[in-house]
N, C-alpha and C positions, 0 to 999 in steps of 0.2 A: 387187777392182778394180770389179765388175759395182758391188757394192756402195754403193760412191767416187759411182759416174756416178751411180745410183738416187737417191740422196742430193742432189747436184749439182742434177740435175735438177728435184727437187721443191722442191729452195730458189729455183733459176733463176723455174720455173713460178709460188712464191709471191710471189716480186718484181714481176713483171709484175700480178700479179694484185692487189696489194695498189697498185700505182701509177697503176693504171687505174680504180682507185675515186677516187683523190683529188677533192674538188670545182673545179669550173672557175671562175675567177672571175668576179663580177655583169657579166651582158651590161652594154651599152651603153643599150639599152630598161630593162631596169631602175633603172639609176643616173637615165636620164632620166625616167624618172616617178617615184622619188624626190623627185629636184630639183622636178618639177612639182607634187607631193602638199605638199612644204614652200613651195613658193611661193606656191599659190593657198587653204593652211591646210584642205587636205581630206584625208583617206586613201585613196587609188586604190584598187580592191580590181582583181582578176583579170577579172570582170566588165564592169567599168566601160569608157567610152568614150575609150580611152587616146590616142587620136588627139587628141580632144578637149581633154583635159586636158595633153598636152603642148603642141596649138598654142596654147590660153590662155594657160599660163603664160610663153608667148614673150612675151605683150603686156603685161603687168604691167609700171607703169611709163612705157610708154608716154604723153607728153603729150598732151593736148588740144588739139585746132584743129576747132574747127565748118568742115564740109564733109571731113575729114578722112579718109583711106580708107587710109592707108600706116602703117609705126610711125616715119616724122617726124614723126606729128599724126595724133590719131582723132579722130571725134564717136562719138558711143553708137550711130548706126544705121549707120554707116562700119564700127566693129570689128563689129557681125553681120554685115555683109555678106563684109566678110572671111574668117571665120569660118564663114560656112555656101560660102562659094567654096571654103572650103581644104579644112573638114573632113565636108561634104558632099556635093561637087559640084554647089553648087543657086545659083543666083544669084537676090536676095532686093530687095524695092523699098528705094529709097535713104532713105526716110523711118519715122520709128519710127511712125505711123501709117497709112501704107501695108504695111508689113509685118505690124501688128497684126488690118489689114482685111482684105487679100487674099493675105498668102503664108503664114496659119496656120488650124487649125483649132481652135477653145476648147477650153482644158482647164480643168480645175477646179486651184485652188492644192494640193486636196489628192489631186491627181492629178501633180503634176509628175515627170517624168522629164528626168534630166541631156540638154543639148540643146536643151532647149525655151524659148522665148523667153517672156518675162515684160516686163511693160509695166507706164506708171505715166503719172500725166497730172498736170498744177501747178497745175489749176484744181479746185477741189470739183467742182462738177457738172459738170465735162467728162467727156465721151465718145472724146474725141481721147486719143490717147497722145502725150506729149511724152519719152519717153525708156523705153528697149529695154537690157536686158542678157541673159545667156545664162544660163540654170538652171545649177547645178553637182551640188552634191547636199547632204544638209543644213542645207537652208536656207539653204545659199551659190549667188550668183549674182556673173557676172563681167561689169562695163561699162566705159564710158569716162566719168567722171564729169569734174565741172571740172577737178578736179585731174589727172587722167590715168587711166590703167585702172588698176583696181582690184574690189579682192573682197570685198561686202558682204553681209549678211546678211539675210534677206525681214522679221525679226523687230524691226527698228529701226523705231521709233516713226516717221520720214520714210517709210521703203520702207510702213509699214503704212499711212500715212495716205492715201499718193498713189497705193499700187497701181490698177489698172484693172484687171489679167487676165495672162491668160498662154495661148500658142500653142504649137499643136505643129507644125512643118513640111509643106505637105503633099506 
């Protein structure tokens, strides 16, 4: 009998123990940065600015309206401001050339880190920034182009020709 229970018991004890190992299934943060890694065509790593890359890929999409600050309608210096309101806590000037002047401090392109704001002007020898999107990380950066926000690449012959510079928050 003592036997019976010995026995019992170590089967009891391995059920427990082998059911408390089972995996739990993918949080809610992970599935959501999944979604956001395929929406905005990057791979999040554990690292990465995961605040960042989930409220981006909320805007994707998102139409265009010059003066625009909501997702009814963005302009390119609307979605930064957004964007460093939400996922920074900083509130940033309302213009892609006020922000390039006074709310960053130069980086080098081959210094960028995900965050940092990146600039581009329409005139050759302008000085002036006419349009602002946000670093992402290989060579992806995310703005409000005419068509709406979207996720382009610094390596396209436009983003190369019209670059200006790029900021880092200060």
């Amino acid at each position: 009998m003592r036997r019976h229970l010995s026995m019992l018991a170590a089967v009891v004890s391995l059920l427990i123990a082998l059911t408390s190992c089972r995996s739990a299934a993918p949080s809610a943060d992970y599935q959501a940065l999944a979604r956001a890694g395929i929406r905005l065509g990057v791979d999040i790593d554990y690292d990465d600015d995961r605040l960042l890359y989930v409220t981006a890929a909320g805007w994707v999409g998102v139409p265009y309206r010059y003066g625009g600050e909501s997702k009814r309608g963005v302009d390119c210096s609307g979605f930064v401001r957004a964007i460093c309101r939400t996922v920074y806590g900083k509130e940033v000037s309302r213009t892609a050339d006020e922000q390039y002047k006074s709310d960053c401090r130069r980086v080098r392109r081959s210094k960028l880190r995900e965050g940092d704001l990146v600039f581009f002007k329409n005139a050759r020898r302008s000085r002036k920034a006419s349009h602002v999107g946000i670093y992402l990380k290989d060579n992806k950066f995310i703005h409000a182009s005419n068509s709406g926000v979207i996720v382009s690449d610094l390596g396209e012959p436009y983003y190369d020709k019209t670059w200006l510079g790029a900021g880092r928050l200060k």
